[in-house]
C-alpha positions, 0 to 999 in steps of 0.5 A, spaced: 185 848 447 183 847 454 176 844 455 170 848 457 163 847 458 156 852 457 151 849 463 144 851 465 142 852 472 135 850 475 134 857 479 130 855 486 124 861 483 123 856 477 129 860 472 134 859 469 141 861 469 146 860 463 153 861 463 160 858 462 167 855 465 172 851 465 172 847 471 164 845 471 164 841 477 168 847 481 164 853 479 157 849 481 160 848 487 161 855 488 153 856 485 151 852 490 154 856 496 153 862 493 160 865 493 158 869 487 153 874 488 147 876 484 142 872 480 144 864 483 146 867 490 138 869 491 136 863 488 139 857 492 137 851 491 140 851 484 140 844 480 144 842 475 139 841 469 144 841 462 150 842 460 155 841 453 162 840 453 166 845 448 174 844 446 175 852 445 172 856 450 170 861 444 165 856 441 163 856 448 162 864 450 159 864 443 154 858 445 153 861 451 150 868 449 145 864 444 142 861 450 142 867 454 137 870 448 132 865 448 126 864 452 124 860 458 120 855 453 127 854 448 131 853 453 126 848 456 126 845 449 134 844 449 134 841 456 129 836 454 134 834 448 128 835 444 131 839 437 124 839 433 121 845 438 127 848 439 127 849 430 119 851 431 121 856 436 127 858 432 123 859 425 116 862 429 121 868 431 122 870 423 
């Protein structure tokens, strides 16, 4: 399986943008010089905040999606490393 990777971007307005590769190092190049319109070419600067390594690109896609769902403050939480928030957010929405 090829390597892939689920990352989060410091959009310059304060939000976050998720999404997924397999090259890390060239698809944030191509953030930062607004190669892709929408969302991250009207937020620039962007800054690299997390990011995970995955060994199938599917558990990628899949993780990919679940952070896509999740609050500012979630999101936030899982940036921090800090786990025991992310549970309490999770378990705060049932």
């Amino acid at each position: 399986m090829k390597k892939s990777w689920v990352y989060i971007l410091l959009c310059s307005d304060g939000t976050f943008y998720t999404g997924c590769t397999t090259n890390l190092k060239q698809r944030i190049e191509q953030h930062r010089e607004g190669l892709f319109g929408g969302y991250t070419a009207k937020r620039r600067p962007l800054k690299l905040v997390w990011y995970e390594e995955f060994r199938d690109i599917n558990n990628a896609i899949d993780m990919e999606r679940k952070i896509k769902k999740w609050s500012q403050a979630k999101k936030r939480a899982l940036i921090k490393g800090d786990f025991d928030t992310i549970s309490k957010l999770a378990k705060s929405k049932n």
